[in-house]
C-alpha positions as CSV (number, residue, x, y, z in Angstrom):
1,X,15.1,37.1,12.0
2,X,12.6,35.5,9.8
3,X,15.3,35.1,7.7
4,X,17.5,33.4,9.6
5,X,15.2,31.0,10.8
6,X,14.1,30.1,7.1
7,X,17.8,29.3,6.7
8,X,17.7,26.9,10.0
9,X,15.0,25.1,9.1
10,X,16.1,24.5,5.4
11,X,19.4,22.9,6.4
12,X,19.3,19.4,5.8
13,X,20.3,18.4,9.4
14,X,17.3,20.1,10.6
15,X,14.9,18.2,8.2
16,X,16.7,15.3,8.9
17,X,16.5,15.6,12.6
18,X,12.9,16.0,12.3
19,X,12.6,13.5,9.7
20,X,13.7,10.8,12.4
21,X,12.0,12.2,15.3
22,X,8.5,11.3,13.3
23,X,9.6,8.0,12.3
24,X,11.3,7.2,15.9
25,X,7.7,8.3,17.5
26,X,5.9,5.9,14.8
27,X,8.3,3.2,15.7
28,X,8.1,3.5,19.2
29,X,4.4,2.8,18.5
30,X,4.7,0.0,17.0
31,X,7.6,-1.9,19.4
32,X,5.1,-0.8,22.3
33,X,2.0,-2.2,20.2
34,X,4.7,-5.5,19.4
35,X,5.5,-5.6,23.3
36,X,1.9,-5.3,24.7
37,X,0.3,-7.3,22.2
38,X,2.4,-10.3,21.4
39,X,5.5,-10.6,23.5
40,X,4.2,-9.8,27.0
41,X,0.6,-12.8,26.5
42,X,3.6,-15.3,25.6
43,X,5.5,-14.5,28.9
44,X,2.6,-14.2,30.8
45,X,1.3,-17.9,29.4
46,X,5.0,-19.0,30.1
47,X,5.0,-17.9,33.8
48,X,1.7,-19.2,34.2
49,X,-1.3,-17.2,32.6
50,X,-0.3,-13.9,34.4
51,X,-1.7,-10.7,32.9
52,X,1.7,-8.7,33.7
53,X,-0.8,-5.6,33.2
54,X,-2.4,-6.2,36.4
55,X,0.1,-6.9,38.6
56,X,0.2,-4.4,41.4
57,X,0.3,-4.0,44.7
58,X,-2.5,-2.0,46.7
59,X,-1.3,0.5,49.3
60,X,-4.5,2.5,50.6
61,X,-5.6,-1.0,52.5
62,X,-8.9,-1.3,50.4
63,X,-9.2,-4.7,48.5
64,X,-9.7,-4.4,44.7
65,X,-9.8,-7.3,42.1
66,X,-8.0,-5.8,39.3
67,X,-6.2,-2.5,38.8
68,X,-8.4,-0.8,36.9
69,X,-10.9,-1.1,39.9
70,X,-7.8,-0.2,42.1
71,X,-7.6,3.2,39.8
72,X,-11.3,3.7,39.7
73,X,-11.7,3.9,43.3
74,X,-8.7,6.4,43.2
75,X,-6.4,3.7,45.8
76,X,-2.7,4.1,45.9
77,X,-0.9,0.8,43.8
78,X,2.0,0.0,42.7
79,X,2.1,-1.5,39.4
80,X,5.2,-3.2,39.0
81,X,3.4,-5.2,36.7
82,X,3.0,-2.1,34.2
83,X,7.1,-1.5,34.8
84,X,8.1,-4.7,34.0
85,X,6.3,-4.1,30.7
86,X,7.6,-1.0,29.8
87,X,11.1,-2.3,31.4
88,X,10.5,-4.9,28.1
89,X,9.3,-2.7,26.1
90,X,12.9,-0.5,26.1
91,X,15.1,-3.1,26.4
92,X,13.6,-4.4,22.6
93,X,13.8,-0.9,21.7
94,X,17.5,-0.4,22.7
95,X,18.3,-3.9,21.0
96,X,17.1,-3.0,17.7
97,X,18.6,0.9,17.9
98,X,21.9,-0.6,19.1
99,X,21.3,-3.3,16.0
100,X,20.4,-0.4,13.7
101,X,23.8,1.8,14.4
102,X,25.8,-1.1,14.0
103,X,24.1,-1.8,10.4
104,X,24.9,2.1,9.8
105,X,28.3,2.4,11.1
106,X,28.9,-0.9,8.8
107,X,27.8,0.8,5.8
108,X,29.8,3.7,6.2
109,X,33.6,2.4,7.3
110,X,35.5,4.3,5.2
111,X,37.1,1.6,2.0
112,X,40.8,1.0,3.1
113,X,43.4,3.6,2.0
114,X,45.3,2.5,-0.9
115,X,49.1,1.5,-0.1
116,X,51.2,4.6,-0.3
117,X,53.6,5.0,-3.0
118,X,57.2,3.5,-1.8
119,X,59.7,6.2,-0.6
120,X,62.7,4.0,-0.6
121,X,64.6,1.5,-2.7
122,X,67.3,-0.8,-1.9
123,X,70.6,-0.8,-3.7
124,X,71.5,-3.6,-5.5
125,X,75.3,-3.7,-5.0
126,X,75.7,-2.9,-0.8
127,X,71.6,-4.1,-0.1
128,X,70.9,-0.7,1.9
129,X,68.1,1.2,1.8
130,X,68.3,5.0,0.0
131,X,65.8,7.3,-1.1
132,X,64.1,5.9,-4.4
133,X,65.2,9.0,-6.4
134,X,69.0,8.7,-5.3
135,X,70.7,8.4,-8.5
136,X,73.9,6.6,-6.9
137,X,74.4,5.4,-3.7
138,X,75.6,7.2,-0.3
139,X,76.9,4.2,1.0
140,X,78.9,2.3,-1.8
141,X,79.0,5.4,-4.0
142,X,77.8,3.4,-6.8
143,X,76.3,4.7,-9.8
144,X,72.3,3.8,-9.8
145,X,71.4,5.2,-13.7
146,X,71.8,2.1,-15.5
């Protein structure tokens, strides 16, 4: 069993597959970091200085300034404000996968079959078309040697 499993993991698609899970993880880390820390204050400043982060609405009936205070006093919220961040957040992540299999699928296209080889000929006494290795014609019976 041991040995098996060896085998398994020293395929390359395993190493591969984990290979990408580690970078996917750290890139998700960083689009989340690029979402959080730069793309959501601009559309906050455009929408009028909203902190999307705090957005929420409070369902227990308490009244709390902010929702970390909200959280601390253990209310029921709902951030939408949170969602429409992470909403963001995998929309920029989709864009730039979808952008990043298009590059790959570019780069491998398969170079364009060479034209195949001619089967047939036309003979130049009747102008029909006969196998290129006919040495006279079916049609006009003419001799094609020459």
């Amino acid at each position: 069993m041991f040995k098996e499993f060896k085998e398994f993991v020293s395929k390359g698609n395993v190493m591969d597959l984990a290979v990408g899970v580690i970078i996917g993880a750290a890139f998700g880390k960083i689009v989340s970091s690029f979402i959080e820390d730069i793309v959501m204050p601009v559309v906050g400043l455009v929408f009028g200085k909203v902190d999307f982060s705090s957005l929420f609405i409070n369902l227990s009936g308490g009244t709390y300034a902010t929702l970390a205070e909200a959280k601390a006093a253990g209310a029921a919220t709902l951030n939408y404000g949170v969602f429409i961040t992470a909403l963001i957040d995998f929309l920029i992540i989709a864009l730039v996968i979808f952008l990043m299999v298009k590059w790959a699928n570019k780069m491998r296209r398969p170079a364009p079959a060479p034209a195949a080889a001619p089967t047939t000929k036309t003979c130049p006494f009747c102008f029909t078309t006969i196998p290129i290795q006919a040495v006279r014609c079916p049609n006009c019976t003419a001799d094609l040697k020459k």
